[in-house]
PyMOL commands that place a pseudoatom at each C-alpha (Angstrom):
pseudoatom trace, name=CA, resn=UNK, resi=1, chain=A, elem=C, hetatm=0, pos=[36.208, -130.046, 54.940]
pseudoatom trace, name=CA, resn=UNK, resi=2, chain=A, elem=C, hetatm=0, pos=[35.803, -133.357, 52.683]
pseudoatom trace, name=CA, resn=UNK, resi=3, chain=A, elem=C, hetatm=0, pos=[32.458, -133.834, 54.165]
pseudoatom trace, name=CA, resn=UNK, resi=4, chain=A, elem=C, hetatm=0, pos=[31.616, -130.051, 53.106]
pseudoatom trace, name=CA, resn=UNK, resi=5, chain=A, elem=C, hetatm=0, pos=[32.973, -130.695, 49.319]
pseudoatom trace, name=CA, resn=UNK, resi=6, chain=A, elem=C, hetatm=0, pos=[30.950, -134.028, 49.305]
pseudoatom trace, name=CA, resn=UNK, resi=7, chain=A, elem=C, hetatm=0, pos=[27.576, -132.529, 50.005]
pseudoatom trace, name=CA, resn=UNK, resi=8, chain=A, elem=C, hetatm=0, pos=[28.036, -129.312, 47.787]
pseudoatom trace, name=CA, resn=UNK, resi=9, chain=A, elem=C, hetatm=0, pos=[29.640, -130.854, 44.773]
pseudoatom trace, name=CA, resn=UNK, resi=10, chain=A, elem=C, hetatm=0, pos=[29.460, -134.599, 45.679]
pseudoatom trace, name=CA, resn=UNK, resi=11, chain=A, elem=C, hetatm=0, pos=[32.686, -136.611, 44.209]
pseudoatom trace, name=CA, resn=UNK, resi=12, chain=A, elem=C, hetatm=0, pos=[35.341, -135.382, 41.830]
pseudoatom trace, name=CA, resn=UNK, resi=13, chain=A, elem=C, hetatm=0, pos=[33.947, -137.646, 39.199]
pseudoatom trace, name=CA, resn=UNK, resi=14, chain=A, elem=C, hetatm=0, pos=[30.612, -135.843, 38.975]
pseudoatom trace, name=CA, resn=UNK, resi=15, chain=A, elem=C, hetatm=0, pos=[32.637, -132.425, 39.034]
pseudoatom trace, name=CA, resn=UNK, resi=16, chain=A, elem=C, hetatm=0, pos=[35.216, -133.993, 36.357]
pseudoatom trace, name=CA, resn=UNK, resi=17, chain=A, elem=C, hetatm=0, pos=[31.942, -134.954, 34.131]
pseudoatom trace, name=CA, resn=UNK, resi=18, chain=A, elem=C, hetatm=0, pos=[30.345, -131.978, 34.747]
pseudoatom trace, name=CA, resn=UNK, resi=19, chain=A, elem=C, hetatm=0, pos=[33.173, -129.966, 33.264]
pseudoatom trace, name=CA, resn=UNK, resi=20, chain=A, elem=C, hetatm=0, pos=[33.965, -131.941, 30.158]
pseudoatom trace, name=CA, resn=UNK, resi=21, chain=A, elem=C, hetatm=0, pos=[30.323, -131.403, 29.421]
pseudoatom trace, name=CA, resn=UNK, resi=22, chain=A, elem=C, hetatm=0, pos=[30.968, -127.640, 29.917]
pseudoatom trace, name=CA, resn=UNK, resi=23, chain=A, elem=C, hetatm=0, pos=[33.972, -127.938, 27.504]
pseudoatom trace, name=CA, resn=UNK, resi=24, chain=A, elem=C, hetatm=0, pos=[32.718, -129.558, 25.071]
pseudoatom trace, name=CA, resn=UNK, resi=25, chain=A, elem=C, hetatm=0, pos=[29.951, -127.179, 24.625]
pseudoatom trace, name=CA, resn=UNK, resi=26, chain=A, elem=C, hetatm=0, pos=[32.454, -124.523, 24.931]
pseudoatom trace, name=CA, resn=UNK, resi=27, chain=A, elem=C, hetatm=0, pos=[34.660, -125.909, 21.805]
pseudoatom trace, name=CA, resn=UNK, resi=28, chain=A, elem=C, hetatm=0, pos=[31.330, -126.845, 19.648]
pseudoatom trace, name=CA, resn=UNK, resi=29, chain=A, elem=C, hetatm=0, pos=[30.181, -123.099, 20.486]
pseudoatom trace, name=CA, resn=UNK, resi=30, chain=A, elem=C, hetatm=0, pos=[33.381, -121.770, 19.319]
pseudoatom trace, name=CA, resn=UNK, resi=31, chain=A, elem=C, hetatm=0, pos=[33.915, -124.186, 16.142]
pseudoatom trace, name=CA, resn=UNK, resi=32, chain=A, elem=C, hetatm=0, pos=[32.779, -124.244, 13.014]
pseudoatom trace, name=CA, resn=UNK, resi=33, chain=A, elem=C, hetatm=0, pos=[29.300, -124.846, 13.484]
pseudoatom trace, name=CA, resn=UNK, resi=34, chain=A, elem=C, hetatm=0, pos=[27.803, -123.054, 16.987]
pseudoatom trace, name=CA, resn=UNK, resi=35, chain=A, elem=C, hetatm=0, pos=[24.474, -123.971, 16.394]
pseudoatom trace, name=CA, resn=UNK, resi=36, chain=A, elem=C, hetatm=0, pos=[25.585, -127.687, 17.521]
pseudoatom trace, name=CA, resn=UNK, resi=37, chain=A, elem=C, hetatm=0, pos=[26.575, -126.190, 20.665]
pseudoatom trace, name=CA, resn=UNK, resi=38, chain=A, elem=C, hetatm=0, pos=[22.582, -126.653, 22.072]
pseudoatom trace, name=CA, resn=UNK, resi=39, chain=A, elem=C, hetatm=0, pos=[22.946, -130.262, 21.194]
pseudoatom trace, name=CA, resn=UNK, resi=40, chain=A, elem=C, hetatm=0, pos=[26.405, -131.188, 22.423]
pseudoatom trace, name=CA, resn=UNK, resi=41, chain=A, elem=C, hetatm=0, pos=[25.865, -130.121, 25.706]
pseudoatom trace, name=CA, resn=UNK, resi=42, chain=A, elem=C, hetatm=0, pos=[22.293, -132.524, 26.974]
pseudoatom trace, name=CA, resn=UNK, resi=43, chain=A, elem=C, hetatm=0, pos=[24.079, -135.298, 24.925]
pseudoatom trace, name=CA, resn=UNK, resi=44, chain=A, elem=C, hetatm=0, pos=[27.360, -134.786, 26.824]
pseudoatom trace, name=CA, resn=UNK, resi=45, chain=A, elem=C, hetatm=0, pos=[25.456, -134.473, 30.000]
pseudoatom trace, name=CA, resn=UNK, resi=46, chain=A, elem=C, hetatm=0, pos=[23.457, -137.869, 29.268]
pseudoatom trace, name=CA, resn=UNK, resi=47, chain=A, elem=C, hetatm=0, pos=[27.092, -139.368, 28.639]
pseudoatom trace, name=CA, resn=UNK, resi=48, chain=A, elem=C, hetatm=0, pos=[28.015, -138.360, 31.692]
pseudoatom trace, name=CA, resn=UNK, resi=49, chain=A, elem=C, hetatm=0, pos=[25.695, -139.187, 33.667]
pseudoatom trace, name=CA, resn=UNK, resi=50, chain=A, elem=C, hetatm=0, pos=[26.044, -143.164, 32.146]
pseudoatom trace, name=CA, resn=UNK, resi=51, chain=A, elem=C, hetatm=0, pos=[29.163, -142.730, 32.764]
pseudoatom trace, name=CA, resn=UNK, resi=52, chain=A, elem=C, hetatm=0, pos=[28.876, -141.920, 36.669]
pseudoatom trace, name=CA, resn=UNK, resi=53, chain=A, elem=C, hetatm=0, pos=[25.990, -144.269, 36.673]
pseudoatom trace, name=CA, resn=UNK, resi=54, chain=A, elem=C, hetatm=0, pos=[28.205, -147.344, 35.722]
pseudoatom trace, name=CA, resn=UNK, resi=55, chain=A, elem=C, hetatm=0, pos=[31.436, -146.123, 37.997]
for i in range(1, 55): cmd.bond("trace and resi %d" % i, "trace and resi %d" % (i + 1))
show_as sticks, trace
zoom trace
């Protein structure tokens, strides 16, 4: 089964990333200004994928 979630999703850090990017898009689309909520999310995705680039 690990080997099954590995190859569809590949680690819990890239599914962890993925999701913060989601929610932060989420919570810029919903606040004050929604318009933001096209840039948040490819900047939050670049972040991420430093992030899981350097770990």
């Amino acid at each position: 089964m690990r080997a099954l979630f590995k190859t569809l999703f590949g680690s819990a850090r890239t599914i962890g990333a993925a999701a913060a990017a989601a929610g932060l898009a989420v919570l810029a689309l919903h606040g004050p200004a929604p318009a933001l909520a096209g840039a948040v999310l490819p900047v939050a995705l670049l972040a991420g994928a430093a992030y899981l680039a350097r770990h």
